[in-house]
C-alpha positions in Angstrom: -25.7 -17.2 -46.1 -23.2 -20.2 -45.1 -21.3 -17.8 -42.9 -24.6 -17.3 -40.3 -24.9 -21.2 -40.6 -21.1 -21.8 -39.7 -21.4 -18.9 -36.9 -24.3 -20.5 -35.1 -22.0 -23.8 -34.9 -19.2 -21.9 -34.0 -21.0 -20.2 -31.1 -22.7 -24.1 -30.1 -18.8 -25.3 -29.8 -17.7 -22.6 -27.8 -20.6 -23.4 -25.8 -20.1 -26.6 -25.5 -16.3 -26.1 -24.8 -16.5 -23.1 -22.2 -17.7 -24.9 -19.2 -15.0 -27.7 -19.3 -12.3 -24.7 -19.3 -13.6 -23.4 -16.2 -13.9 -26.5 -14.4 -10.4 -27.4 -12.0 -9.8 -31.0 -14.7 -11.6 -30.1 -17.6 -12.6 -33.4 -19.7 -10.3 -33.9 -21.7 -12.6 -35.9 -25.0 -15.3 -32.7 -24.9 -12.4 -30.3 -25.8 -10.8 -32.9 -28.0 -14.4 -33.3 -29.4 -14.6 -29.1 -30.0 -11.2 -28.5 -31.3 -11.9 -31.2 -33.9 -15.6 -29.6 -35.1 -14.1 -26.0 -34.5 -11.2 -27.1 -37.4 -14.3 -28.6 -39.7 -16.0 -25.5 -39.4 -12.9 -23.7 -40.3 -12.3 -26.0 -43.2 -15.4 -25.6 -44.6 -15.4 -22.1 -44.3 -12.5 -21.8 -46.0 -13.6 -23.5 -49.4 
């Protein structure tokens, strides 16, 4: 069950992270901001 939990926040930080990559200057604090929760959920998910 924790692994459909940690997908659906995986899928909101891609989300979240997707429409700064496609902008010309992406902001740089959102992806800072999603590479930190993205290595959280992959910390959690490895314990």
């Amino acid at each position: 069950m924790p692994a459909v939990i940690a997908k659906r926040k995986w899928v909101e930080v891609v989300d979240r992270i997707n429409p700064e990559l496609e902008k010309e200057i992406p902001n740089q604090l959102v992806i800072e901001r999603a590479r930190r929760d993205g290595d959280m959920l992959i910390a959690n998910f490895m314990t």
